[in-house]
PAZAPA-4460 file (N, C-alpha, C; in steps of 0.05 Angstrom, whole numbers, plus 32768, in hexadecimal, padded with zeros to 4 digits):
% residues 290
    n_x    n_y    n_z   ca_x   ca_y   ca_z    c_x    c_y    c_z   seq   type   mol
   8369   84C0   86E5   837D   84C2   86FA   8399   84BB   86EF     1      X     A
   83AA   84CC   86F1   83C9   84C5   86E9   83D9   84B9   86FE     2      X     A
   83E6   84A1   86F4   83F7   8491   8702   840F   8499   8701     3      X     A
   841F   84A0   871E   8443   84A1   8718   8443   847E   8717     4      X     A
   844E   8478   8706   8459   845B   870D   847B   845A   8708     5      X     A
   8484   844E   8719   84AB   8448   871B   84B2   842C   8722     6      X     A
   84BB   8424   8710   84BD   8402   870D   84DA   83F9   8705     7      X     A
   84D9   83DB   8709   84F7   83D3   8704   84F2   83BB   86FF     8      X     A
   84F2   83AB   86E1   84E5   8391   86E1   84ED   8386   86C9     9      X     A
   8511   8372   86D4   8522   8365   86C2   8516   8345   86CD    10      X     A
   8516   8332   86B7   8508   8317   86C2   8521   830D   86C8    11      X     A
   8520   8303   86E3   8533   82EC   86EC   853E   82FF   870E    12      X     A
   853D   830F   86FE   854D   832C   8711   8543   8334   8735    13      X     A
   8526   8349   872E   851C   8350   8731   8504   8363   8727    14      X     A
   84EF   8369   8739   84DB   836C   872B   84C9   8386   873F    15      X     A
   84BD   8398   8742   84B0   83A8   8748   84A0   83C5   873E    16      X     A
   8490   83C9   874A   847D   83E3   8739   8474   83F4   874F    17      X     A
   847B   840D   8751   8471   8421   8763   8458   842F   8754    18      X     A
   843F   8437   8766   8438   8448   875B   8428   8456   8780    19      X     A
   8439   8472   876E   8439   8481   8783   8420   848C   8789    20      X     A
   8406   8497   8774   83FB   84A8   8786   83E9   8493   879E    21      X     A
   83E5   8477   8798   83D6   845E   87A0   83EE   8455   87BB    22      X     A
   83FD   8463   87BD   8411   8457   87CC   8415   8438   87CF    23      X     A
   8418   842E   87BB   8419   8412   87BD   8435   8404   87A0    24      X     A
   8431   83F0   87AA   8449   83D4   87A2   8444   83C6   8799    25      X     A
   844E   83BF   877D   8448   83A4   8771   8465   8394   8776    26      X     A
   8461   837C   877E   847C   8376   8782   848D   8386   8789    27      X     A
   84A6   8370   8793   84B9   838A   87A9   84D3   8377   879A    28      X     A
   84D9   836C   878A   84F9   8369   8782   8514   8377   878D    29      X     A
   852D   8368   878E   853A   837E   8795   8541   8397   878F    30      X     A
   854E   83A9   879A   8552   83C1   878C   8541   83D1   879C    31      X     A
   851D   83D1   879E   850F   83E6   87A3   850F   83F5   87B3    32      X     A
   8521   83EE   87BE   851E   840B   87DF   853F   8417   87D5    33      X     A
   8551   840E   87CC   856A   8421   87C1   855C   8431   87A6    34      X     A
   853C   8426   8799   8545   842F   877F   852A   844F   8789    35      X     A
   851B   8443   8794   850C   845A   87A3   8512   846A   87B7    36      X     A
   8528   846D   87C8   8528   8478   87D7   8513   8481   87EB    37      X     A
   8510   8499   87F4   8505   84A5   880F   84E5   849D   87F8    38      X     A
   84E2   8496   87E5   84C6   849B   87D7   84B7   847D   87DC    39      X     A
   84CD   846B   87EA   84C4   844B   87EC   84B6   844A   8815    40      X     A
   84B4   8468   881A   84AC   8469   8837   848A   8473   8831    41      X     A
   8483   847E   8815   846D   8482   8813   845B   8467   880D    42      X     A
   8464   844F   880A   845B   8432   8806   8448   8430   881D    43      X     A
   8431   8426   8816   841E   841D   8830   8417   83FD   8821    44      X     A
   8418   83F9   8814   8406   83DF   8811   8419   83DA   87F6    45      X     A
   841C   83B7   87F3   842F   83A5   87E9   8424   8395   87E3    46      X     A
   8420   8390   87C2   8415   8373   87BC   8425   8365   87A3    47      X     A
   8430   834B   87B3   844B   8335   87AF   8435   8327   879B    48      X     A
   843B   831F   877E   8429   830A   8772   8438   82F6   8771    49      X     A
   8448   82EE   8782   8458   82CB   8780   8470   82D5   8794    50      X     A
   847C   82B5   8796   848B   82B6   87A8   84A6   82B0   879C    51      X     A
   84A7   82B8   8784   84C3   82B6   877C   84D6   82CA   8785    52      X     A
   84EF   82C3   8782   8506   82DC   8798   8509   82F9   8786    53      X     A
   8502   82F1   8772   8507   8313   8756   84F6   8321   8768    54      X     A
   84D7   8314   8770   84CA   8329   8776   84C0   832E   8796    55      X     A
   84D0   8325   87A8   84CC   8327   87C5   84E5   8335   87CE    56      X     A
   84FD   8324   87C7   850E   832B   87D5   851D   8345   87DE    57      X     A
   850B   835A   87CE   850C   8373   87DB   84FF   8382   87EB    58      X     A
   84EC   836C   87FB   84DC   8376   8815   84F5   8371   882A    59      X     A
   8505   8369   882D   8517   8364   8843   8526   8383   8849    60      X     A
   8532   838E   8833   8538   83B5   8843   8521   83BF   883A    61      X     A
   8506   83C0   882E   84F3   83C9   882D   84EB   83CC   8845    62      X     A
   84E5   83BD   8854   84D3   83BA   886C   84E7   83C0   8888    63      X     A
   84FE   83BE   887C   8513   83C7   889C   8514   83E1   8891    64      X     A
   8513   83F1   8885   8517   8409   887C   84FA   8417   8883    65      X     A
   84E5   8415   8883   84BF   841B   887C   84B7   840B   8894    66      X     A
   84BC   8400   88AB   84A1   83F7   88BA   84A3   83FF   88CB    67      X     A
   8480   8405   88C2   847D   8418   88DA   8459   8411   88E8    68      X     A
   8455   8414   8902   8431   8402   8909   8424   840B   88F6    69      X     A
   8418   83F1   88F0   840D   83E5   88D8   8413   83E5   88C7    70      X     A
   8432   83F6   88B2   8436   83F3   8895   8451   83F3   8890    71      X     A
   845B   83E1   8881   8449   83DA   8867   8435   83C3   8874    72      X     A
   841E   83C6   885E   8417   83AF   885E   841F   839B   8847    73      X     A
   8424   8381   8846   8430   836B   882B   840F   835D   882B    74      X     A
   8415   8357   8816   83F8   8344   8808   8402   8331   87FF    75      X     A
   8404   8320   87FD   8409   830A   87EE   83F1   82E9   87F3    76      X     A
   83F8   82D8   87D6   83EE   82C3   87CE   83ED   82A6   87E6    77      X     A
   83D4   82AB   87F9   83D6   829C   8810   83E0   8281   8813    78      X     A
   83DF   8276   87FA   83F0   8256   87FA   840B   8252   87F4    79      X     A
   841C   826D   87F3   8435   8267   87F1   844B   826C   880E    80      X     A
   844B   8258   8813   845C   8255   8833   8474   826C   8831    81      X     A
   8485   8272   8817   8497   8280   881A   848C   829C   8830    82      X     A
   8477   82A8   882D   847A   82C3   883E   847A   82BB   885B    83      X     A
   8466   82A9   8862   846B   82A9   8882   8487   82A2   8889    84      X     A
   8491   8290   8878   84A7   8287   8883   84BF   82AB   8883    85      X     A
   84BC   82B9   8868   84D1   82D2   8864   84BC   82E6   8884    86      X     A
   84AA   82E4   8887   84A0   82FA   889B   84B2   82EB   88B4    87      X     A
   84A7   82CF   88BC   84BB   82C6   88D8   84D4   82D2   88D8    88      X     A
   84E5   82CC   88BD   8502   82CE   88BC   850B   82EE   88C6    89      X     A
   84F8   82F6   88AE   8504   831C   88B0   84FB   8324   88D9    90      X     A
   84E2   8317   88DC   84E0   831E   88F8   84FC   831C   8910    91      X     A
   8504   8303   890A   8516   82F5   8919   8534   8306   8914    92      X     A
   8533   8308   88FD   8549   8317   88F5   8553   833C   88F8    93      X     A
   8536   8344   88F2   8535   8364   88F6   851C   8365   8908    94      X     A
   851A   8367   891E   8508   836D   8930   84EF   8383   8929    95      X     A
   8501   8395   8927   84F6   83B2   8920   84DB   83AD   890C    96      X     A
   84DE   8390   88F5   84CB   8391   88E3   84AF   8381   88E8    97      X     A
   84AC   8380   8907   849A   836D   890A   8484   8381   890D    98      X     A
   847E   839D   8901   8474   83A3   8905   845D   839F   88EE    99      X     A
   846A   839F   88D7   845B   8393   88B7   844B   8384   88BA   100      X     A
   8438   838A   88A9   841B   8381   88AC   841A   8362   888D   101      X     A
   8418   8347   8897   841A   8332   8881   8406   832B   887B   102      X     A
   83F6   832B   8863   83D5   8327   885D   83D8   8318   884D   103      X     A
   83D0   82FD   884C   83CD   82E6   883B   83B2   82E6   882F   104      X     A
   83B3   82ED   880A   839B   82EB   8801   8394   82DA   87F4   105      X     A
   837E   82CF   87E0   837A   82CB   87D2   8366   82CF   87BA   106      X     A
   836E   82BC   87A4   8359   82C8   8781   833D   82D8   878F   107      X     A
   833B   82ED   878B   8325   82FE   8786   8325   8309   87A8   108      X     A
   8334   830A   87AA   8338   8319   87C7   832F   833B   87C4   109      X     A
   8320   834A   87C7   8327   8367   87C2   8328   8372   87DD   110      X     A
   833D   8383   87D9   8346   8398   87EE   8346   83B4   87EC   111      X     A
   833E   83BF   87FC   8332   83D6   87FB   834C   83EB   8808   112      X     A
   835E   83F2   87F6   8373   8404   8805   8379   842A   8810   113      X     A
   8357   8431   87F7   834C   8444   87FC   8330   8446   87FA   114      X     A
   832A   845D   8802   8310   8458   8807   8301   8454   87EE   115      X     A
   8309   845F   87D0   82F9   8453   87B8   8313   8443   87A7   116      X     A
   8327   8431   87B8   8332   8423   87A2   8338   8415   87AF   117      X     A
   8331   83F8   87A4   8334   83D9   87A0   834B   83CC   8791   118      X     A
   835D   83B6   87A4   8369   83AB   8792   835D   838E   8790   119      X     A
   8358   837E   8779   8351   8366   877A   8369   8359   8775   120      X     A
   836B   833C   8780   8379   8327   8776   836D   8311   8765   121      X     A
   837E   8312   874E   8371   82FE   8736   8382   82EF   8734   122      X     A
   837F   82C8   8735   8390   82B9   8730   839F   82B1   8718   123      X     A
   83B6   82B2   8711   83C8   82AF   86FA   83DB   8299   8702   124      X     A
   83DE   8286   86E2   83E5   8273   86DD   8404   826B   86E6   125      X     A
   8418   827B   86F2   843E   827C   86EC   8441   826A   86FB   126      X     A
   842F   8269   8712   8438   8253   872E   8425   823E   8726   127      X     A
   8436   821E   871A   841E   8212   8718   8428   81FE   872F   128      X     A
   840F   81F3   873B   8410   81EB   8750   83F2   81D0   874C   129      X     A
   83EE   81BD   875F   83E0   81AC   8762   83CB   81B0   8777   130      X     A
   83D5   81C9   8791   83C2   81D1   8796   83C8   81EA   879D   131      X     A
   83B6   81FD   87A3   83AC   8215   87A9   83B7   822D   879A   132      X     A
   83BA   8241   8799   83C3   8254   878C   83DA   826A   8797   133      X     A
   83F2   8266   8787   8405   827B   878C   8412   8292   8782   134      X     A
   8401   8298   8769   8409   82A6   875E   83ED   82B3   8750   135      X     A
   83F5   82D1   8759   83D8   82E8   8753   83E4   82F7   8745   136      X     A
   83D1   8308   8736   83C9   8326   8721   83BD   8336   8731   137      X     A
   83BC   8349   8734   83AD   8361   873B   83A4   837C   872C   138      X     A
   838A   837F   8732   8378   8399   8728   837B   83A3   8735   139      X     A
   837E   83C7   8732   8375   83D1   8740   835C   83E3   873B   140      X     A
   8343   83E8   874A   8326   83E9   8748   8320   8405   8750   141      X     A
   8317   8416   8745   8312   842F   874F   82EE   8429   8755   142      X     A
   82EE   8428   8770   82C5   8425   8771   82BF   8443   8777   143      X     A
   82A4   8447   8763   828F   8462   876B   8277   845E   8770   144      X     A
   826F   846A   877C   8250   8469   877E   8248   847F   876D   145      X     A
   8230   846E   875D   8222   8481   8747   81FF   848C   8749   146      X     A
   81FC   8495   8748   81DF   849E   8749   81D0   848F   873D   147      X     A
   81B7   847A   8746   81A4   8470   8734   81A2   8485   871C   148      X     A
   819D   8477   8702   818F   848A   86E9   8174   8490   86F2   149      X     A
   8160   847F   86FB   8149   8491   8704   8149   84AA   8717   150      X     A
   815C   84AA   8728   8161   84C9   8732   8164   84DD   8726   151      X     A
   8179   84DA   8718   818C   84EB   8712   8181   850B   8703   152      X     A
   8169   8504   8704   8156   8518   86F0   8145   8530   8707   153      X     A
   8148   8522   871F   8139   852A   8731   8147   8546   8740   154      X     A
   8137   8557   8747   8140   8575   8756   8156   8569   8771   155      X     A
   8169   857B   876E   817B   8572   8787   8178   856F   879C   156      X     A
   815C   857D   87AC   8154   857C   87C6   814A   855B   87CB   157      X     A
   813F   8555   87AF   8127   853E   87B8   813E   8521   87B7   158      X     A
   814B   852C   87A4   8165   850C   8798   816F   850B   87C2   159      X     A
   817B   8527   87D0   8187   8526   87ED   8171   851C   87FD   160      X     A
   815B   8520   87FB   8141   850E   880B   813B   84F6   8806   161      X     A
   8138   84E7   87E8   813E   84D4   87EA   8156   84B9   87F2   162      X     A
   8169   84CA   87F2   8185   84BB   87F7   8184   84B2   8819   163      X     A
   8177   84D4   8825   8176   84CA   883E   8166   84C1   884B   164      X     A
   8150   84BA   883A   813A   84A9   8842   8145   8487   8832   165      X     A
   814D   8485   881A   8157   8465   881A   8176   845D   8825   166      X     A
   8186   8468   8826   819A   846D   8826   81B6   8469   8807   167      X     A
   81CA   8467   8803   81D6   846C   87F2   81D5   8451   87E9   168      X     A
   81D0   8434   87FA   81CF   841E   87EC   81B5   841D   87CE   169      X     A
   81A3   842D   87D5   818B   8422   87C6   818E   8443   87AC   170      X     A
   8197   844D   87B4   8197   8466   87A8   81B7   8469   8794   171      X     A
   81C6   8457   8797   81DD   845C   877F   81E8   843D   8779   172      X     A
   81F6   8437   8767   81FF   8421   875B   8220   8425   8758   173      X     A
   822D   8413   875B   824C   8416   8762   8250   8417   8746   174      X     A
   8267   8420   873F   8275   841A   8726   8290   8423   872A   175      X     A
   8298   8408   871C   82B3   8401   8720   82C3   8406   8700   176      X     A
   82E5   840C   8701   82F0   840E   86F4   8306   840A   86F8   177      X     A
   831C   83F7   86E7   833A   83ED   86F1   8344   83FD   86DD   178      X     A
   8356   840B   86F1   8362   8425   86EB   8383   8412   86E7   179      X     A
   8384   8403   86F3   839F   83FA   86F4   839A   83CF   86F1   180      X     A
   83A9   83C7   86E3   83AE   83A3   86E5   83CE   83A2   86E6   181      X     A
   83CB   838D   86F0   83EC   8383   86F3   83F0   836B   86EF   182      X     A
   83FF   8357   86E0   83FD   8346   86D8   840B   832F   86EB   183      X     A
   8425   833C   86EF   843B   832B   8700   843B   831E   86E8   184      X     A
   8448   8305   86F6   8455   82F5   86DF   8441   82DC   86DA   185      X     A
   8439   82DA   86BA   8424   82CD   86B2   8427   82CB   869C   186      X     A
   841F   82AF   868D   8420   82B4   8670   83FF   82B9   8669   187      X     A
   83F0   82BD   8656   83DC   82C9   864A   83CC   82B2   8654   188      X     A
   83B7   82AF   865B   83A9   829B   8663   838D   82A8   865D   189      X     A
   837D   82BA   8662   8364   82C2   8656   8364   82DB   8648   190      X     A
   835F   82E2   8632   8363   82FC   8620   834C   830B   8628   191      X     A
   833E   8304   863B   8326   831B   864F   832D   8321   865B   192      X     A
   834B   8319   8667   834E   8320   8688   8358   833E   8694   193      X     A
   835B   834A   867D   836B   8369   8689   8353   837B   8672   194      X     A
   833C   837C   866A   8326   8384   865A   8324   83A1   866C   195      X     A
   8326   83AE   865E   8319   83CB   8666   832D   83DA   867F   196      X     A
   8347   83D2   867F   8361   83D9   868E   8366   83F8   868B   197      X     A
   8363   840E   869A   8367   841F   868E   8386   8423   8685   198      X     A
   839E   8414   8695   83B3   840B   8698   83BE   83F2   8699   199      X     A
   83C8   83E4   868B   83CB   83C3   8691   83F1   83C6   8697   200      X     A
   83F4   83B2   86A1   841F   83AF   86AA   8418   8391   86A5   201      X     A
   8425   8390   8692   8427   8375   8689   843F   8363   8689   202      X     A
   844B   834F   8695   846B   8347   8683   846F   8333   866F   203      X     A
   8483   833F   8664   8486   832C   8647   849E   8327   8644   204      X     A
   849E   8311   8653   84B9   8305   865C   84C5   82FC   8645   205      X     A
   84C0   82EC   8625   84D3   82F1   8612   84BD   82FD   85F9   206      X     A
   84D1   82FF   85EC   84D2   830A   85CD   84C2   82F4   85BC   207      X     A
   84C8   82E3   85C3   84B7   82C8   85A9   84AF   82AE   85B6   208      X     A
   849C   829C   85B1   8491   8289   85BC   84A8   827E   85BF   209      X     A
   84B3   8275   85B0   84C9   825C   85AD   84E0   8266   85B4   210      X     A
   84E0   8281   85C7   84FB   8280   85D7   84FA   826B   85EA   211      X     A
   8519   825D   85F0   8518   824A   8608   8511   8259   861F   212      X     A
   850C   8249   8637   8511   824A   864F   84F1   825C   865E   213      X     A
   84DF   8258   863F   84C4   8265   8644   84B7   825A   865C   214      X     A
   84B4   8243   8664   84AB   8235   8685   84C5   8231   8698   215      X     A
   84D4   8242   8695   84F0   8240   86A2   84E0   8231   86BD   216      X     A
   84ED   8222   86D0   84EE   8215   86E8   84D1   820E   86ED   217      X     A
   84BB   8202   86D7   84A0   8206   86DA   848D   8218   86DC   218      X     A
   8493   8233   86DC   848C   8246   86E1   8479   8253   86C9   219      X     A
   846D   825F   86C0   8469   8262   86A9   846C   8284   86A0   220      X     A
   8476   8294   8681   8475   82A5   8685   846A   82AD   8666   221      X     A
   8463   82D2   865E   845B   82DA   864E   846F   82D2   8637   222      X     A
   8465   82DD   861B   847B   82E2   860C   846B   82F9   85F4   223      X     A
   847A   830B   85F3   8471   832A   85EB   845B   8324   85D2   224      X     A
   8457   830C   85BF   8441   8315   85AE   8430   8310   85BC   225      X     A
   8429   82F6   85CE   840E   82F0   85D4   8402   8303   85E6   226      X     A
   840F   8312   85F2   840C   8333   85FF   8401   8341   85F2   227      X     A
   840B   8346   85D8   83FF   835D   85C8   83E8   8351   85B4   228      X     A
   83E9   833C   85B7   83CE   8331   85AA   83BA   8336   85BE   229      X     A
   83BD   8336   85CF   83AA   8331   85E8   839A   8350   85F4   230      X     A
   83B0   836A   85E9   83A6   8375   85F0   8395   8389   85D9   231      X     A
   83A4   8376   85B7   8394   8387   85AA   8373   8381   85AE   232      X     A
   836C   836E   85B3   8351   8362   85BC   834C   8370   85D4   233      X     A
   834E   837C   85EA   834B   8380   8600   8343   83A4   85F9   234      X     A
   8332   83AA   860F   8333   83D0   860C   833D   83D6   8623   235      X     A
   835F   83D9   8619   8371   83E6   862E   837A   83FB   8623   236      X     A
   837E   840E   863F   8382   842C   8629   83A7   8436   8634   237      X     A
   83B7   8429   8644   83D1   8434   8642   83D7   8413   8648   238      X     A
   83F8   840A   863C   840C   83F5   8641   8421   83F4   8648   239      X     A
   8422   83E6   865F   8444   83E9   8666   8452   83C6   866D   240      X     A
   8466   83C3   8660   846E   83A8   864D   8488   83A4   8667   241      X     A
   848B   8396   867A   84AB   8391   8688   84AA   837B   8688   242      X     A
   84C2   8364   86A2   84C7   8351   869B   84D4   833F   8682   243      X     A
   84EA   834E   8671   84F0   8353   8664   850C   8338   8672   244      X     A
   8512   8324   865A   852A   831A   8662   8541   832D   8655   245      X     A
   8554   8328   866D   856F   8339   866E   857A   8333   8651   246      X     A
   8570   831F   8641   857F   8314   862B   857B   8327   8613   247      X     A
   8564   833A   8614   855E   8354   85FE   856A   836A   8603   248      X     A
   8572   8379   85E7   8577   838D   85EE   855F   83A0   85F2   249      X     A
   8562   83C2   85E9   8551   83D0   85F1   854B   83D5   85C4   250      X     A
   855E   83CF   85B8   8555   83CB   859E   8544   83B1   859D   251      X     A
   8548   83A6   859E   8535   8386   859E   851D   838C   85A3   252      X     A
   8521   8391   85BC   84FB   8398   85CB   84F4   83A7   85BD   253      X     A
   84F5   83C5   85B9   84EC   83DA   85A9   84E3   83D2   8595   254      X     A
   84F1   83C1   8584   84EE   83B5   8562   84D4   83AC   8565   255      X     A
   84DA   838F   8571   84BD   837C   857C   84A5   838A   8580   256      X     A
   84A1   83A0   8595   848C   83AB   859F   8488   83B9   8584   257      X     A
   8499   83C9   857B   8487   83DA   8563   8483   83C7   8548   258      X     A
   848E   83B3   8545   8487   8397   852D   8469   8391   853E   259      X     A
   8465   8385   8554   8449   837E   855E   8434   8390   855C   260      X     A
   843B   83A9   8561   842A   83C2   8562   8419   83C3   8548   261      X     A
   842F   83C0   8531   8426   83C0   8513   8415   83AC   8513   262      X     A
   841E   8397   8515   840F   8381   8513   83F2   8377   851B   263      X     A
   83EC   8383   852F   83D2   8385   8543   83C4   8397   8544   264      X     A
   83D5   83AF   8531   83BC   83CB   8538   83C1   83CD   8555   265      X     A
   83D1   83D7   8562   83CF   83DD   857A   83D7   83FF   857C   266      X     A
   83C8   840B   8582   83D0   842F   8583   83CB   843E   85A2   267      X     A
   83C5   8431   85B1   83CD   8436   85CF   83E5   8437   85CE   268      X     A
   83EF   8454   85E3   840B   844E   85EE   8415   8430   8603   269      X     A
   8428   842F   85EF   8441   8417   85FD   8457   841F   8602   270      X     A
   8456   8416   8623   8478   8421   862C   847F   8402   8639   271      X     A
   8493   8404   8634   84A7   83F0   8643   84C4   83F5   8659   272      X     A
   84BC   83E6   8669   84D3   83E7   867F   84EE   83D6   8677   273      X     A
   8507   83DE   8671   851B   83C6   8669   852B   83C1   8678   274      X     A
   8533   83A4   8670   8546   839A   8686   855C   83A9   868B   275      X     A
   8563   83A6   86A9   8578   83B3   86BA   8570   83CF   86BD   276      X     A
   8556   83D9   86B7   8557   83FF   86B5   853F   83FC   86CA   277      X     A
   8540   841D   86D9   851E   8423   86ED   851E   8435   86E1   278      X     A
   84FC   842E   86D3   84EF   8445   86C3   84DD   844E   86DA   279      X     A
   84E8   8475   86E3   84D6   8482   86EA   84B9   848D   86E0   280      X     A
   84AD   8492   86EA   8496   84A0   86DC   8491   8493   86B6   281      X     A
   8482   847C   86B9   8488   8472   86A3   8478   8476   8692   282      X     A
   8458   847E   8698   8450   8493   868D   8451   84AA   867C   283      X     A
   845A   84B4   868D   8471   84D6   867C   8486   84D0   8669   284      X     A
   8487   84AF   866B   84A8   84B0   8650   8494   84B0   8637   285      X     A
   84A5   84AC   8625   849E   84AB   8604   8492   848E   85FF   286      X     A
   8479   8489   8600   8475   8468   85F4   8485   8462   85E1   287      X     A
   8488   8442   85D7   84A1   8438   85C4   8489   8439   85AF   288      X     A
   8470   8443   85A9   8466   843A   8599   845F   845B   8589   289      X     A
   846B   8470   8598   845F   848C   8591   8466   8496   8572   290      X     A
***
């Protein structure tokens, strides 16, 4: 399945990821409803991985612009007070948006936004906290139902008689595949955790361990080798690198990614989103690694 994906994701800034044919939102930073236009009314479902302002604060003309009974719907990390408190406000403030649907989730939450695709929420380390969890990753899960192998051999009349004599529970086995991961903001914490991605969005908020300001305000964030170490170990088959501090250029990053690339054996396409730019269709550009 080919993804349009259209994103905008400078660290400190703002932060978001469209992908259209799923009609859905990763983060909503500012910018996204000027930078999408009439294409940010095709949004049905929104999932916020923290409550920092880069990546919310563009549900406020998101949602006065788009609500409409029942959508959007927002998802977000049930222990962080910031949304009820931004849903009261925007209610109180823009009437019109009380129509938005606010779903407080949590780690391993899956949601079912079509009929064969799942998003799970996986807990990540940025928000550290003493208790509960505010800050999520998300898969996205393509489920199928497969035919037992002992069927599968069987004449087509008898496989349709048996099905409707056990039904489809006893007669096929689900199988699942994450077509899409999203990292939000996280530094590397398990090198299993995005395994078999057909797509991973990762951010790599600096260039080198020992840039400062790596736990800026407690928070914690990537930094581009331990990324690409992570994914030469991992079987991911496309990369897309944002979160990028405003402090690189578009030489810097480029250099880095293709110095790591060497370095790790990495020959999947890598694209990157850079600071201050919205990469359309990011897919269809030229990986930095081609």
């Amino acid at each position: 399945m080919h993804f349009t994906i259209t994103g905008y994701s400078t660290a400190l800034f703002s932060t978001w990821y469209f992908i259209e044919e799923l009609k859905l939102l990763f983060d909503a930073g500012d910018g996204v409803a000027a930078s999408l236009l009439q294409k940010s009314r095709k949004i049905e479902h929104v999932f916020i991985s923290h409550a920092d302002r880069d990546h919310l604060t563009g549900l406020l003309q998101f949602n006065q612009l788009n609500a409409r009974p029942g959508f959007p719907v927002i998802y977000y990390p049930r222990d962080c007070g910031s949304f009820p408190a931004l849903k009261d406000f925007t209610t109180k403030f823009d009437p019109p948006v009380s129509s938005v649907v606010w779903n407080a989730i949590t780690p391993d939450s899956n949601l079912r936004i079509k009929e064969d695709i799942i998003i799970k929420a996986v807990h990540n380390g940025h928000v550290a906290t003493k208790a509960g969890v505010k800050s999520l990753s998300y898969k996205v899960i393509q489920s199928k139902l497969k035919l037992k192998p002992e069927l599968t051999q069987l004449p087509g009349e008898r496989i349709r008689q048996i099905i409707e004599e056990q039904g489809r529970a006893n007669t096929h086995t689900e199988v699942q595949t994450v077509l899409l991961s999203y990292s939000g903001d996280t530094p590397v914490e398990d090198v299993t955790r995005w395994e078999d991605s057909k797509i991973l969005i990762h951010e790599a908020t600096f260039m080198h361990e020992d840039d400062n300001l790596i736990y800026a305000h407690g928070n914690k964030h990537s930094y581009l080798e331990e990324v690409m170490e992570m994914v030469s170990r991992s079987r991911i088959e496309q990369l897309i690198l944002g979160h990028f501090s405003a402090r690189y250029s578009q030489e810097q990053i480029d250099r880095r990614i293709l110095e790591l690339c060497n370095r790790y054996a990495i020959n999947i396409p890598v694209f990157r989103v850079l600071p201050g730019a919205v990469a359309s269709d990011i897919l269809k550009t030229v990986p930095v690694n081609a």
